[in-house]
CHARMM internal coordinates of N, CA and C (Angstrom, degrees):
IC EDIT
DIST 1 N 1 CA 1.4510
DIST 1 CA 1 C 1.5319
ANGL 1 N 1 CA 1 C 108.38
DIST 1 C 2 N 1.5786
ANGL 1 CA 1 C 2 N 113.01
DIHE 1 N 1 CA 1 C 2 N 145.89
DIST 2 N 2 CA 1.4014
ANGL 1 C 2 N 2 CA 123.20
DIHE 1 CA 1 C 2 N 2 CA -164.41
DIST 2 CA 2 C 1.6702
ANGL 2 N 2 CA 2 C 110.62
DIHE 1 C 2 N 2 CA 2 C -104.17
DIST 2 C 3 N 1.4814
ANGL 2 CA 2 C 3 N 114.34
DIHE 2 N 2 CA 2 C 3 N 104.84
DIST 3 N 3 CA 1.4794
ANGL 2 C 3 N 3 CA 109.53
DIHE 2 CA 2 C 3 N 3 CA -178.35
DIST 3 CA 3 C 1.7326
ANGL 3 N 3 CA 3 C 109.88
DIHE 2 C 3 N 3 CA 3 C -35.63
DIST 3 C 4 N 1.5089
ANGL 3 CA 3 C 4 N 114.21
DIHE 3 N 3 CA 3 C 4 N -50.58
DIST 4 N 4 CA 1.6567
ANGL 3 C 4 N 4 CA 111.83
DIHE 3 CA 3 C 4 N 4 CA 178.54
DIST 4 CA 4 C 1.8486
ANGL 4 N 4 CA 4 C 111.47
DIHE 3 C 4 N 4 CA 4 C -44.64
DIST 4 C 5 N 1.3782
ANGL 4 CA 4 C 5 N 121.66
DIHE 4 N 4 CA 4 C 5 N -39.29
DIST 5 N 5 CA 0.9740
ANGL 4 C 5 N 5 CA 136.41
DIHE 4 CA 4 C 5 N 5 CA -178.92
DIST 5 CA 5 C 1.8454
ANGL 5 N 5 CA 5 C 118.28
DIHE 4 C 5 N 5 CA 5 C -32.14
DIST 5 C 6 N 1.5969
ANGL 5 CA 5 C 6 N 79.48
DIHE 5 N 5 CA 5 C 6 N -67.30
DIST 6 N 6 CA 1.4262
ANGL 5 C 6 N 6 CA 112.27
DIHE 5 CA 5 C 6 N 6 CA 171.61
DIST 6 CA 6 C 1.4650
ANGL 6 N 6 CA 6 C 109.76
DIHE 5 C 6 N 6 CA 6 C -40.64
DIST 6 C 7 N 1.6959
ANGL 6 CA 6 C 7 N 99.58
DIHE 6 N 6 CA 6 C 7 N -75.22
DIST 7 N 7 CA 1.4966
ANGL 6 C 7 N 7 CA 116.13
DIHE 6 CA 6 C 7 N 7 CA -166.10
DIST 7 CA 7 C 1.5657
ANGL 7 N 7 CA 7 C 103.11
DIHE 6 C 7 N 7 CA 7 C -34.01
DIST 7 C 8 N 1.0484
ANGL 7 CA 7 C 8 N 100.04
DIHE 7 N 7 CA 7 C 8 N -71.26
DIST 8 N 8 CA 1.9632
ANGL 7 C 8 N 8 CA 123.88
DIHE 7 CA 7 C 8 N 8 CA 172.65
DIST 8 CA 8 C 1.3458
ANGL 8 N 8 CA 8 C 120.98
DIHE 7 C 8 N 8 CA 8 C -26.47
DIST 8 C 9 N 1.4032
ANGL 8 CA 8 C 9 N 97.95
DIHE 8 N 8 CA 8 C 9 N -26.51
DIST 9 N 9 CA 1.7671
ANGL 8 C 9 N 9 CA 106.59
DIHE 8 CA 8 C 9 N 9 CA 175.84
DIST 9 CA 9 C 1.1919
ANGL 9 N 9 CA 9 C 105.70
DIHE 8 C 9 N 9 CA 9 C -86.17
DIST 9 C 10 N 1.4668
ANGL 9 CA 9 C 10 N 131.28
DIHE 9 N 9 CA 9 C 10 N -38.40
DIST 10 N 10 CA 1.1880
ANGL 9 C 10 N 10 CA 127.27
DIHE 9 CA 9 C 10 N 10 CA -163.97
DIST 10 CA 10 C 1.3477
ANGL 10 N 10 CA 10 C 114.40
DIHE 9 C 10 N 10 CA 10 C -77.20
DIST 10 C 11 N 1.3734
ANGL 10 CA 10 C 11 N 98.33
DIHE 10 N 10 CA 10 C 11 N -36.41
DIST 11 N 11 CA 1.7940
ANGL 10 C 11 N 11 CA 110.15
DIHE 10 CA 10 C 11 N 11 CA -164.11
DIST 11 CA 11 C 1.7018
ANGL 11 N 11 CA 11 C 87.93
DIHE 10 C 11 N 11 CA 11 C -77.63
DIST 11 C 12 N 1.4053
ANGL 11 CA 11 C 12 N 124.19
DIHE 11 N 11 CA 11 C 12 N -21.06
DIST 12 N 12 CA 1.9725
ANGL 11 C 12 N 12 CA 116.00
DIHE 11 CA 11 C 12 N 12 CA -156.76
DIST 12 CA 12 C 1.7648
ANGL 12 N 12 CA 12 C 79.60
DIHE 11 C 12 N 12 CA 12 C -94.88
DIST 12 C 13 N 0.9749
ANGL 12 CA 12 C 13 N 128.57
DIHE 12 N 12 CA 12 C 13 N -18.59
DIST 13 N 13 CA 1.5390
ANGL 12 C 13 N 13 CA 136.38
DIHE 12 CA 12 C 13 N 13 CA -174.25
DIST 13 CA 13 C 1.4252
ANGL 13 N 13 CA 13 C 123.37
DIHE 12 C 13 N 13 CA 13 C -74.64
DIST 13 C 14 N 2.1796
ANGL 13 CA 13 C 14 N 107.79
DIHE 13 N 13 CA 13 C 14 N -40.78
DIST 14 N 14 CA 1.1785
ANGL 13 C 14 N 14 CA 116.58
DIHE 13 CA 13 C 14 N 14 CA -160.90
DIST 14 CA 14 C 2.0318
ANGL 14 N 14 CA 14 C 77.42
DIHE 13 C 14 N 14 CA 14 C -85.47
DIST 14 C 15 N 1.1649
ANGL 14 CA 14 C 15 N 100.92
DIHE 14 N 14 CA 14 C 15 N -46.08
DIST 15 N 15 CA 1.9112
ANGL 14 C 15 N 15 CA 109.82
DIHE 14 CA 14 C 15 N 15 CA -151.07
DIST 15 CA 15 C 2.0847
ANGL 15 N 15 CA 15 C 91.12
DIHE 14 C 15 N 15 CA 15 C -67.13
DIST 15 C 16 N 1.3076
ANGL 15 CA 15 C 16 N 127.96
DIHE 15 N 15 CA 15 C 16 N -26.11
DIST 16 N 16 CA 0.9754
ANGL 15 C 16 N 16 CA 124.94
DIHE 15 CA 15 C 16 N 16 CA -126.06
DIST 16 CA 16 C 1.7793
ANGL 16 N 16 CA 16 C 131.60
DIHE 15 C 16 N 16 CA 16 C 2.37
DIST 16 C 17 N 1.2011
ANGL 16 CA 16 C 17 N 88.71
DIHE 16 N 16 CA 16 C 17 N 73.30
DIST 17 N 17 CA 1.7688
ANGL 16 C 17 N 17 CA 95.28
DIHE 16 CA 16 C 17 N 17 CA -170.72
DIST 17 CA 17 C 1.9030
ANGL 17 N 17 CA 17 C 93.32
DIHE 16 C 17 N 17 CA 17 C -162.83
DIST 17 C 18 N 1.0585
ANGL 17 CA 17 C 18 N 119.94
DIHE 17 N 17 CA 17 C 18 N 117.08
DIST 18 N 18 CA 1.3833
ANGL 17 C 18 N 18 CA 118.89
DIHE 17 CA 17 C 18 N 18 CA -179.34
DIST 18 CA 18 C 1.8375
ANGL 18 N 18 CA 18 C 105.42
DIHE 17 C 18 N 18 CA 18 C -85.47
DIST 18 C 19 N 0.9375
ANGL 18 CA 18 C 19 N 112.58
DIHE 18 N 18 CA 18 C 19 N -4.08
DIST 19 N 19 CA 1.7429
ANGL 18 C 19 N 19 CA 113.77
DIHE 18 CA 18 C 19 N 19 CA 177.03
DIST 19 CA 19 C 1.5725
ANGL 19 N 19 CA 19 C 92.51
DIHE 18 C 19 N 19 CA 19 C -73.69
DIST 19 C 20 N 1.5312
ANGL 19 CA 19 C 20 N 114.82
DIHE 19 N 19 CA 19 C 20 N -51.93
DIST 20 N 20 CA 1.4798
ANGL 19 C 20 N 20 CA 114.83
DIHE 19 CA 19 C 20 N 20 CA -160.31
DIST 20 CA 20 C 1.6083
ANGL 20 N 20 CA 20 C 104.20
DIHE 19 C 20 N 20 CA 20 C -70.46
DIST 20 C 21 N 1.5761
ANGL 20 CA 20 C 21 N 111.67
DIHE 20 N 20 CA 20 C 21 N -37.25
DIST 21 N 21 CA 1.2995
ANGL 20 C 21 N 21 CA 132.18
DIHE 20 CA 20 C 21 N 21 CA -172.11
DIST 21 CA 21 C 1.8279
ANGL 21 N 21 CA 21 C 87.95
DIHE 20 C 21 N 21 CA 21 C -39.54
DIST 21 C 22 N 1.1925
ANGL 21 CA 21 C 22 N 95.52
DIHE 21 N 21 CA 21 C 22 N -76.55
DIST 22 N 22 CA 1.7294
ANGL 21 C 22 N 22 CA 136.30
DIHE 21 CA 21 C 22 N 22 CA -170.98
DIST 22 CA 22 C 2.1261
ANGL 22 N 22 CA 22 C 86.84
DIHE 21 C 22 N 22 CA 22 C -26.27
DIST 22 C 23 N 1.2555
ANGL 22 CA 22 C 23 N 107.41
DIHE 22 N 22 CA 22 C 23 N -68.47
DIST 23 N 23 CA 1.4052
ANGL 22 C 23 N 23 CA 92.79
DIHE 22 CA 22 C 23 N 23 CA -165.89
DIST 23 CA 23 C 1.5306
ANGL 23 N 23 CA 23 C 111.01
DIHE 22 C 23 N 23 CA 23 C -86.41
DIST 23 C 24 N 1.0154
ANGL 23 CA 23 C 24 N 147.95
DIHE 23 N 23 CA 23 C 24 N 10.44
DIST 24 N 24 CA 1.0221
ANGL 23 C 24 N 24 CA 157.23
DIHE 23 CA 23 C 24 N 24 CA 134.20
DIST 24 CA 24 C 1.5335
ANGL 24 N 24 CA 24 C 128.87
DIHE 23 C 24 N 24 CA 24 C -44.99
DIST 24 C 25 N 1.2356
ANGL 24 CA 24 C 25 N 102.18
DIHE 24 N 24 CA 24 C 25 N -44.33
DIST 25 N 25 CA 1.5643
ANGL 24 C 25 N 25 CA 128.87
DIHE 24 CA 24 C 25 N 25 CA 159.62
DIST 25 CA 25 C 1.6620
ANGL 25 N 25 CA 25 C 131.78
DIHE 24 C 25 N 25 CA 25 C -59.27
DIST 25 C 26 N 1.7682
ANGL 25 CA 25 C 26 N 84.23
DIHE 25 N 25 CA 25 C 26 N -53.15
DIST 26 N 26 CA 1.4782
ANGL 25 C 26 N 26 CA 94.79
DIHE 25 CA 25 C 26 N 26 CA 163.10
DIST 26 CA 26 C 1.9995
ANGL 26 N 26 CA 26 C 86.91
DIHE 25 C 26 N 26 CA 26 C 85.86
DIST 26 C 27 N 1.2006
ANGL 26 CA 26 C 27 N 103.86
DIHE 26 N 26 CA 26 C 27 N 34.85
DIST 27 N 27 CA 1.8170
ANGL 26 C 27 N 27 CA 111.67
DIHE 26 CA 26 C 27 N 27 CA 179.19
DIST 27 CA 27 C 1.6768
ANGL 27 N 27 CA 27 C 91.84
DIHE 26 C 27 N 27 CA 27 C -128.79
DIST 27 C 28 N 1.0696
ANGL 27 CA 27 C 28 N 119.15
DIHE 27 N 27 CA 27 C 28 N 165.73
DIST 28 N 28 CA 1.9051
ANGL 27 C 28 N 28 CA 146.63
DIHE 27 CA 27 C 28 N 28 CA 154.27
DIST 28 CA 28 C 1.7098
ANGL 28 N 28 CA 28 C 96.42
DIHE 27 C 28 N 28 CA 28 C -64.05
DIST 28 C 29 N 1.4409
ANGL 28 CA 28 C 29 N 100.53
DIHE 28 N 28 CA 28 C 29 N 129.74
DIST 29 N 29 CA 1.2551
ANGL 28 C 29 N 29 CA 114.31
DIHE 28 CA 28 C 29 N 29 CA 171.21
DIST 29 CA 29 C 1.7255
ANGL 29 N 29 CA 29 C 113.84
DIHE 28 C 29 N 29 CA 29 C -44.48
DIST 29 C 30 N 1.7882
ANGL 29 CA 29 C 30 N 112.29
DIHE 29 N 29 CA 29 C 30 N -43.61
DIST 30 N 30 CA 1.2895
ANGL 29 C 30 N 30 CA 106.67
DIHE 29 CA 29 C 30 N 30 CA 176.18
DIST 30 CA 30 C 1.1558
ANGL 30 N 30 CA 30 C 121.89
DIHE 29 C 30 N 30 CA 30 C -93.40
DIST 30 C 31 N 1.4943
ANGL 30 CA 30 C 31 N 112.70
DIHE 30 N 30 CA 30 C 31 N 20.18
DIST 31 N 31 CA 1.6983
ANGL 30 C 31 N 31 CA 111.99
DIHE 30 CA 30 C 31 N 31 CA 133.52
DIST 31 CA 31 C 1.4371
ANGL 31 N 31 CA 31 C 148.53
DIHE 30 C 31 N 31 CA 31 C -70.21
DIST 31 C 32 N 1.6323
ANGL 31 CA 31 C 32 N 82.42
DIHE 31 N 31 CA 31 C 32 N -29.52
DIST 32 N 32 CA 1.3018
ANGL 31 C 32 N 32 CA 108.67
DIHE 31 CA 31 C 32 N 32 CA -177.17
DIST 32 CA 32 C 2.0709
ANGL 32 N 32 CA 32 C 104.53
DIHE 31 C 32 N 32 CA 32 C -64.95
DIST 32 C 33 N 1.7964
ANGL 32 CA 32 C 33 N 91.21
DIHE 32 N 32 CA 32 C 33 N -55.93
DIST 33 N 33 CA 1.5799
ANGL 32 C 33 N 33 CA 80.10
DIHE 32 CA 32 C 33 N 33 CA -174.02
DIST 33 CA 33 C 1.5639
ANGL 33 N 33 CA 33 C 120.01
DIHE 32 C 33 N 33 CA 33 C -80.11
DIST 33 C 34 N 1.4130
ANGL 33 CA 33 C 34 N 106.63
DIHE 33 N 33 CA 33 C 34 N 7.69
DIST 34 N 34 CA 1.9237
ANGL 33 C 34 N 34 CA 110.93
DIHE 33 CA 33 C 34 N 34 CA 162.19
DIST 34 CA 34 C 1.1021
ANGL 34 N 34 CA 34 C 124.36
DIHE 33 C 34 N 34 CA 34 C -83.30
DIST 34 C 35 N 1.6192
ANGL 34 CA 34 C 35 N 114.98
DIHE 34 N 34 CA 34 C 35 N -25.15
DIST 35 N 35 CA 1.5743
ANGL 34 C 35 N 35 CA 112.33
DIHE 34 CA 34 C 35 N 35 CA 155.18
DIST 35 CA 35 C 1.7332
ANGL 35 N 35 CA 35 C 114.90
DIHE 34 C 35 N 35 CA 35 C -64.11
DIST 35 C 36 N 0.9022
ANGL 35 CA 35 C 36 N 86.41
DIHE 35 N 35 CA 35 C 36 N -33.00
DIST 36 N 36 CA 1.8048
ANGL 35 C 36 N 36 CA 91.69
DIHE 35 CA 35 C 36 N 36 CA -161.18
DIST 36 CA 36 C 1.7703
ANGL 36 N 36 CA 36 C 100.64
DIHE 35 C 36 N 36 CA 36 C -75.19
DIST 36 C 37 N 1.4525
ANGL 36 CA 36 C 37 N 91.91
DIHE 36 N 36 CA 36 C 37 N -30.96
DIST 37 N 37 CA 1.8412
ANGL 36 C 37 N 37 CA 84.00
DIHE 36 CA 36 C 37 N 37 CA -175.97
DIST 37 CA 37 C 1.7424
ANGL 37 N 37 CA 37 C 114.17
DIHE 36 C 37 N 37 CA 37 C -103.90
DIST 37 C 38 N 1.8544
ANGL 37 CA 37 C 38 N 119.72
DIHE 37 N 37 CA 37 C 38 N 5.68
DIST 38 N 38 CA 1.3254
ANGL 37 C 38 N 38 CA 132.19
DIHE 37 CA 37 C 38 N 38 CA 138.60
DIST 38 CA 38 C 1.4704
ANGL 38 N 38 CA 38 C 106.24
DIHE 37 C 38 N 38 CA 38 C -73.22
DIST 38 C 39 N 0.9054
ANGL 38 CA 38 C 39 N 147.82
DIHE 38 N 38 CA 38 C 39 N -5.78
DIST 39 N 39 CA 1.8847
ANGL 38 C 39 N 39 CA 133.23
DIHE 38 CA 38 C 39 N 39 CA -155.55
DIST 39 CA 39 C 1.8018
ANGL 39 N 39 CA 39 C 70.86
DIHE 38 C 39 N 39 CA 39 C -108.04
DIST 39 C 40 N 1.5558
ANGL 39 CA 39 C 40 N 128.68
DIHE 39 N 39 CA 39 C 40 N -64.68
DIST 40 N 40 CA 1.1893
ANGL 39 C 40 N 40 CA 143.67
DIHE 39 CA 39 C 40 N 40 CA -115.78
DIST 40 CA 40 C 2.3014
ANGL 40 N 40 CA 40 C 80.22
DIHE 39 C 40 N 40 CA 40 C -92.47
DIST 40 C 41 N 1.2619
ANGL 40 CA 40 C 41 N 115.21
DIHE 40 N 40 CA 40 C 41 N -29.62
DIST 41 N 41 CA 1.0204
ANGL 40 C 41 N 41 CA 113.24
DIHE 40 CA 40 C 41 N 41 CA -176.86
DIST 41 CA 41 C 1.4170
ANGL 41 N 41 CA 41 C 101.36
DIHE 40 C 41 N 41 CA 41 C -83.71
DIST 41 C 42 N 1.2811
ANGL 41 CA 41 C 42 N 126.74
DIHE 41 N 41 CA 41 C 42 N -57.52
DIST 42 N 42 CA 1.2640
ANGL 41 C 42 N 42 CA 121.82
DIHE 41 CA 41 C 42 N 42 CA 168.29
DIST 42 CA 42 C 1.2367
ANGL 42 N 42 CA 42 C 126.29
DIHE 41 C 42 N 42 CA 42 C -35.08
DIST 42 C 43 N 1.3116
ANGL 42 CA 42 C 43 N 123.46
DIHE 42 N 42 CA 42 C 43 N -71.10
DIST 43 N 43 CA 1.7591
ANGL 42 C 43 N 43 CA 120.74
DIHE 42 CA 42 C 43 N 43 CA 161.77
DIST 43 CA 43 C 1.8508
ANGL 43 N 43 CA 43 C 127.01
DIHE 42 C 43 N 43 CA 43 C -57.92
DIST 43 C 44 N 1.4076
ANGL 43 CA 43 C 44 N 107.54
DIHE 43 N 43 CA 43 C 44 N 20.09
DIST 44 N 44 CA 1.4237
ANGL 43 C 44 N 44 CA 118.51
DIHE 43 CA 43 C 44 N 44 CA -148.19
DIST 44 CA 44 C 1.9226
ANGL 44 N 44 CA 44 C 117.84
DIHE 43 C 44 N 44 CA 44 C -21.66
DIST 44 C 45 N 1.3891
ANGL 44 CA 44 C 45 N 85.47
DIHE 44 N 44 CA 44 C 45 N 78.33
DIST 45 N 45 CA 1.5981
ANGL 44 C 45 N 45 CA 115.57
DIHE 44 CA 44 C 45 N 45 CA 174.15
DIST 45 CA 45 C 1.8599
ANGL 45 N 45 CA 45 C 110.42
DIHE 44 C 45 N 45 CA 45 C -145.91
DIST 45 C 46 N 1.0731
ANGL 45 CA 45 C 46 N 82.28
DIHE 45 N 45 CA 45 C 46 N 135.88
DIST 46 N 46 CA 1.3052
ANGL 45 C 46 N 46 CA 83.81
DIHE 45 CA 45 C 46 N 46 CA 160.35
DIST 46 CA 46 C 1.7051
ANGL 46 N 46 CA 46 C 147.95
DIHE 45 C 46 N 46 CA 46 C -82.56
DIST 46 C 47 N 1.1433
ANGL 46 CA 46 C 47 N 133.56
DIHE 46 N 46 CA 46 C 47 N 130.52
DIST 47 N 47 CA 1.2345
ANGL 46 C 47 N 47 CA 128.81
DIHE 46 CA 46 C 47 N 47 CA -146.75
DIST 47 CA 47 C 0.9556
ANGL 47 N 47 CA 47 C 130.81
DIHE 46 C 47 N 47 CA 47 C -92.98
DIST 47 C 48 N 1.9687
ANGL 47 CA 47 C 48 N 91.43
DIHE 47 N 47 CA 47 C 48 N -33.29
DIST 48 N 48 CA 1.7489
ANGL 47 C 48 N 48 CA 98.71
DIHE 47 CA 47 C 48 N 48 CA -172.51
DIST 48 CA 48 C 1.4726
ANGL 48 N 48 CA 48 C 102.14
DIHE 47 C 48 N 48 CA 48 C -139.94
DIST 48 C 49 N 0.9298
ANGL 48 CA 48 C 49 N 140.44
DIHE 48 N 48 CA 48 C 49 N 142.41
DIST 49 N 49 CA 1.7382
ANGL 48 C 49 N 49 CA 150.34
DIHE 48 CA 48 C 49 N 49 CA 140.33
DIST 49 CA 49 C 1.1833
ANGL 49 N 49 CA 49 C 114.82
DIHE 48 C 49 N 49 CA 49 C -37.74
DIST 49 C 50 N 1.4598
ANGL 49 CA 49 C 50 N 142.32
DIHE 49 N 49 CA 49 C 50 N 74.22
DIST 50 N 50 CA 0.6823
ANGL 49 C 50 N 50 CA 126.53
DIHE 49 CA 49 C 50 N 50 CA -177.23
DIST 50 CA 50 C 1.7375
ANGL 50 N 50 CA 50 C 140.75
DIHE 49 C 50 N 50 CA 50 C -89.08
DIST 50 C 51 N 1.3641
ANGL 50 CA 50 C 51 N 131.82
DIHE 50 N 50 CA 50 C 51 N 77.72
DIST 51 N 51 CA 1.0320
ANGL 50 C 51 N 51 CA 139.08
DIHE 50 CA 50 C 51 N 51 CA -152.44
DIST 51 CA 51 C 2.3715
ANGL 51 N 51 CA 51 C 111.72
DIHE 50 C 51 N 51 CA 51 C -93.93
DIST 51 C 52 N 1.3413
ANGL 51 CA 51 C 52 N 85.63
DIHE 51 N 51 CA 51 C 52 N 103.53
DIST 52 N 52 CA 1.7563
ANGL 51 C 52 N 52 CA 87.67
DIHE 51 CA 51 C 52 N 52 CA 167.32
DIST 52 CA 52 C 1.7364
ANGL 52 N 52 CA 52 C 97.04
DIHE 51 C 52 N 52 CA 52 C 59.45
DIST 52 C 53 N 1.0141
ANGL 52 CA 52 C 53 N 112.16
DIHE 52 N 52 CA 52 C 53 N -174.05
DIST 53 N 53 CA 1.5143
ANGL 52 C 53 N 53 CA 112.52
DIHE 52 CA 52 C 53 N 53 CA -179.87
DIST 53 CA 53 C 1.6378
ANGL 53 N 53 CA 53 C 119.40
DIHE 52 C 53 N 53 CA 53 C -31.64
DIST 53 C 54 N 1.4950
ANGL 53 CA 53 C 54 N 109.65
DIHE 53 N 53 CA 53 C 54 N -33.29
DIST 54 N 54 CA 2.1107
ANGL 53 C 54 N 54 CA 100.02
DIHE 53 CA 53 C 54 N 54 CA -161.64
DIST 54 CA 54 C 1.7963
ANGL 54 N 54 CA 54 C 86.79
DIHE 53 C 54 N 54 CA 54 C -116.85
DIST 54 C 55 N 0.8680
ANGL 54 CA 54 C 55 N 100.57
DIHE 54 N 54 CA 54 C 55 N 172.76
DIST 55 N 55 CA 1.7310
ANGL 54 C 55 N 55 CA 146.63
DIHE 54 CA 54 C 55 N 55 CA -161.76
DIST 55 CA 55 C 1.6940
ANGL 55 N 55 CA 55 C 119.27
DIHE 54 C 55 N 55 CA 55 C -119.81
DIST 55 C 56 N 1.0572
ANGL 55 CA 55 C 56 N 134.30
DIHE 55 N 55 CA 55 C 56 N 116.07
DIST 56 N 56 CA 1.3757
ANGL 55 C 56 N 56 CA 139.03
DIHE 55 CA 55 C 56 N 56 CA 153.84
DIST 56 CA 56 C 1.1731
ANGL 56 N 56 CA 56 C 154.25
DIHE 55 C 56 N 56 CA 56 C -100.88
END
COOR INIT
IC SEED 1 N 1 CA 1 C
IC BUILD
């Protein structure tokens, strides 16, 4: 498991919006959801709800 992984969850968690996650980070939005969907394979659970643009 990837400490960035983590980070990425928290920040896509606090913002629930991985665009905002994304610049906050200072990463590409489709970094943001490759951590999130390696973390999400790794723990094979799912993490977030993801509905239209935001996340829950």
């Amino acid at each position: 498991m990837n400490i960035h992984w983590l980070k990425t969850f928290i920040k896509a968690a606090e913002t629930e919006n991985f665009r905002q996650a994304s610049e906050v980070l200072y990463i590409t939005h489709p970094a943001v959801a490759k951590h999130i969907q390696r973390l999400e394979d790794e723990l094979n659970i799912q993490l977030f709800e993801r509905t239209g643009k935001s996340v829950k």
